[in-house]
N, C-alpha and C positions, 0 to 999 in steps of 0.2 A: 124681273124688274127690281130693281134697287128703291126702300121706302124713299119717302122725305125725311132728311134730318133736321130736327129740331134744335137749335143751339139756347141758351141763355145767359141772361151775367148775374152771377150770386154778389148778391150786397152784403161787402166787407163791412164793416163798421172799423172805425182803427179805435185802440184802445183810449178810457176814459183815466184820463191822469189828476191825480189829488194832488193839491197842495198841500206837505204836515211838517208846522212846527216841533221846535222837539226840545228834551229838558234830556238830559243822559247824563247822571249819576253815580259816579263808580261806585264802591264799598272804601270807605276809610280804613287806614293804617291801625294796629295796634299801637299803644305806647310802647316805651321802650320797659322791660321788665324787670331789672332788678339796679340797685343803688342807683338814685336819681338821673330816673329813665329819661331819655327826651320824648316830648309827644308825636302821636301819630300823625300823619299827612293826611289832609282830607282825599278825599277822594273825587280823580279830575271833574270837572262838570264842563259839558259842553252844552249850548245855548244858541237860538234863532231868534230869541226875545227876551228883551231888556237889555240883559249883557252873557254875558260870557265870561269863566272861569281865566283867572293868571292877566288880566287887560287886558285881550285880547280883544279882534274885531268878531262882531257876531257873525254867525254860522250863518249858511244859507238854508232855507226850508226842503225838504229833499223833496221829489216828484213820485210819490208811489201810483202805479196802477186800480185802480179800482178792480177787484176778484183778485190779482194775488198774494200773496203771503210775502211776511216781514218778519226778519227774527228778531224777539224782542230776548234781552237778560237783564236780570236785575240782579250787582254784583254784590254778595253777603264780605260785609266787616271783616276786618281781620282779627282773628280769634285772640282774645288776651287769656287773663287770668294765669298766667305762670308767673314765676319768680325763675329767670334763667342768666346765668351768666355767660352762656355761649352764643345766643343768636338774637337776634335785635327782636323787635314786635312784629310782628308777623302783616305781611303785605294785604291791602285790600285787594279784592276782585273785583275784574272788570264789567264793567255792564255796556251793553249792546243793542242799538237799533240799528238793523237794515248796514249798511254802509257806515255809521257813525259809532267809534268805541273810545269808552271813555275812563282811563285808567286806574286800578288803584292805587291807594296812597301809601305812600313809603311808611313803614314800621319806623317807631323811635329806636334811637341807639341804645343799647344796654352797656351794661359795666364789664371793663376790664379784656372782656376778648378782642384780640387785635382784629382789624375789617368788619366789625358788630358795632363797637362805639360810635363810629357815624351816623345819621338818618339815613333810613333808606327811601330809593328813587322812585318815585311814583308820579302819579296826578299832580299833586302836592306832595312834595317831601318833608321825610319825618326829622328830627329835631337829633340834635347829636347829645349825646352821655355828656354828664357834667365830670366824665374821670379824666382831666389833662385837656379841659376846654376840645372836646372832638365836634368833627363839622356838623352841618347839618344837609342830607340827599341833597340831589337835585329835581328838579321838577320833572315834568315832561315837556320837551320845547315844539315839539311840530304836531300839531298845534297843541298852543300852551292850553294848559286848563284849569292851574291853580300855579302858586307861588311855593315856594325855598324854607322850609324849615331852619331853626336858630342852630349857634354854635351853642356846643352846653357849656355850662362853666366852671372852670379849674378845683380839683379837689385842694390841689397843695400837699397833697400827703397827709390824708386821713383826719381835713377839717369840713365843714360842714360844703354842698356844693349842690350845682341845679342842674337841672337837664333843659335846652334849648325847646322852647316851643313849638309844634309841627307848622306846617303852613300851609295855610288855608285857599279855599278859591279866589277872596280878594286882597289877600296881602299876606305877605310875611309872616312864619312866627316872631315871637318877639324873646330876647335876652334875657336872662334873670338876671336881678338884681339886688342890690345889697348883700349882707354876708354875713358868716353865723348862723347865733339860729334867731336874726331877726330879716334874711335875706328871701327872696319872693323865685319860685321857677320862673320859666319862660312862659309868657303868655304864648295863647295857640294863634293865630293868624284869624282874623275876621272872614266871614264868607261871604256871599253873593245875593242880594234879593233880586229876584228873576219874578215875573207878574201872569208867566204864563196860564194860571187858572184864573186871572181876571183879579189877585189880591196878589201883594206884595209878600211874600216869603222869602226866607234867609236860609240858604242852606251853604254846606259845606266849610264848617267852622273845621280851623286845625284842634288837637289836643294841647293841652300844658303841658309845660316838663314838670319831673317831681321835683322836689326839694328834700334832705334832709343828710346823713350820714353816715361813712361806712360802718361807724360803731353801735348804730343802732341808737343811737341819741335822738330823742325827740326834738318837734322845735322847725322854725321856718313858716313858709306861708306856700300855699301850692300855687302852682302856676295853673291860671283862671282859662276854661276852653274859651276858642273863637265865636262869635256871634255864629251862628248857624250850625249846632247841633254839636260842638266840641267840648269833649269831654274831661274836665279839670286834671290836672295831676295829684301824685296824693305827695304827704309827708309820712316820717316813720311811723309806723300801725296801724297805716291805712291805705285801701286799694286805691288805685288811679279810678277814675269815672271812663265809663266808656259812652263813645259819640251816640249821639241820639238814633233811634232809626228813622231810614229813609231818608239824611240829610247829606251823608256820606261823611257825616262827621267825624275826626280823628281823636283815636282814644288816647285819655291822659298815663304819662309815663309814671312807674312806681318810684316810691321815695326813699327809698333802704331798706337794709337786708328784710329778705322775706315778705317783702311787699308783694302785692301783685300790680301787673297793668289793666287797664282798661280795652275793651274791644273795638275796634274802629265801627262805627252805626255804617247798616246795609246804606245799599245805595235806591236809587229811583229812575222811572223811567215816566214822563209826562208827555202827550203828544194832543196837539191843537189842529183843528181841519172844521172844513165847511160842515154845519150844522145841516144840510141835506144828506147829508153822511152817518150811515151809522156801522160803526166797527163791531169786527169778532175779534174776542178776546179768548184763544185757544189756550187748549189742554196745557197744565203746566207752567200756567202763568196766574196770578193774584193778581185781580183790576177790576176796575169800573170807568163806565163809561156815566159823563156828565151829562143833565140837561142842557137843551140849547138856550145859550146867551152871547147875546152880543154878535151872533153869527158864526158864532163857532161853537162846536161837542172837544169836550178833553176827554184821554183817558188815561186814567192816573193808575200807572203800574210799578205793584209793589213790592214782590219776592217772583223767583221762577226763571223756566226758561222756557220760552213754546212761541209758537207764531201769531200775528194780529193779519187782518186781513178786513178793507170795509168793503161794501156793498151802496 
């Protein structure tokens, strides 16, 4: 005889989906490094709150699952501190949530090397060499996440001359101006206040261009970083400023011979979800997680690269 079979139905549950806002940071541009660098590009910012890098329309909030894993990166600055006449400032890195990346910013132009004196392309593009008015990169267009670094401006044949401001998450850099040694670099491009932790912050300021000489003559005024962590330019016998950290600020370009540039400031990574939630924050990442207010937990992540995952 054959038993009785028993059958049942196992209760699926379908998966629990979060709602997360998100702030993603690249790493800014170095300045440009030698005779009146242009500044670095900020580094792109993408955004689901307040606004969003380059005018752009705001992002949409992604859908992560509750239990799995999200890779988070936070992209490190682009490394200044050289005096070089072959290669521009050195690019930011990008930084990374999940589906969303967010580029770095274009190195300023440097002196004299043909395809070097322009900005380079980033997030924000960096600022072009003041040797023969050179351009300044281009941004990143799909999707924008900051603005167009400045043309630099015309040496003339070994007279005084600036480097084009980098460009920031919310505007342009800006042109140097005046001439001599009573003329101003490019200012760096304004950044963005985005309110994601519940206060207004400004990040992602371009660098200034430097100002000063190829003969090593002191004299001019540095071109001033952008609102949101941009790192001034220097004049002759002094370094560029580099972008602040975690703003993805663009570092400021050198002023003449033997100068240094400035390092483009790391980038950030911010993420906003319902306050019945509470996140891991995995090996390999720098963060914390916010009290609950207002109905929502942040959590503000600062260097690294490793996974988040809430519960």
């Amino acid at each position: 005889m054959i038993g009785a079979i028993t059958t049942g139905l196992i209760d699926v549950k379908p998966p629990v989906v979060l709602s997360v806002d998100y702030l993603v940071i690249a790493g800014g541009g170095a300045g440009g490094p030698a005779y009146y660098g242009g500044g670095g590009g900020a580094g792109g910012l993408r955004s689901t709150v307040t606004a969003t890098g380059g005018g752009g329309s705001l992002e949409t909030a992604l859908l992560c699952t509750v239990g799995s894993s999200f890779t988070v990166t936070v992209g490190a600055g682009g490394v200044g501190g050289t005096s070089s006449f072959s290669l521009r400032g050195a690019v930011g890195n990008n930084s990374v949530f999940s589906t969303v990346t967010s580029n770095g910013g274009g190195g300023g132009g440097t002196f004299s090397t043909a395809g070097q004196k322009t900005g380079g392309d980033g997030g924000s593009s960096g600022g072009g060499n003041g040797d023969g008015a050179s351009a300044g990169g281009t941004r990143t267009a799909s999707p924008v996440q900051g603005f167009n670094g400045a043309v630099g401006g015309n040496d003339g044949g070994s007279t005084y001359a600036a480097g084009g401001g980098g460009g920031g998450a919310g505007a342009n850099g800006g042109a140097s101006s005046g001439s001599g040694a009573s003329g101003t670099g490019g200012a760096g491009g304004n950044g963005v206040a985005v309110s994601i932790t519940g206060s207004s912050v400004t990040y992602g300021g371009g660098g200034g261009g430097g100002y000063g000489r190829d003969g090593g003559v002191a004299g001019g005024n540095v071109g001033p970083g952008g609102s949101g962590g941009g790192g001034a330019g220097s004049t002759n016998g002094n370094a560029g400023t580099s972008g602040d950290a975690n703003t993805g600020g663009g570092g400021g370009g050198a002023g003449g011979y033997a100068n240094i540039n400035g390092s483009g400031g790391s980038g950030l990574v911010i993420l906003r979800y319902a306050d019945t939630r509470t996140i891991s924050i995995g090996a390999g990442l720098t963060g914390t997680e916010s009290a609950a207010s207002g109905g929502y937990k942040r959590a503000t992540i600062t260097a690294g690269t490793g996974n988040v995952s809430w519960t």
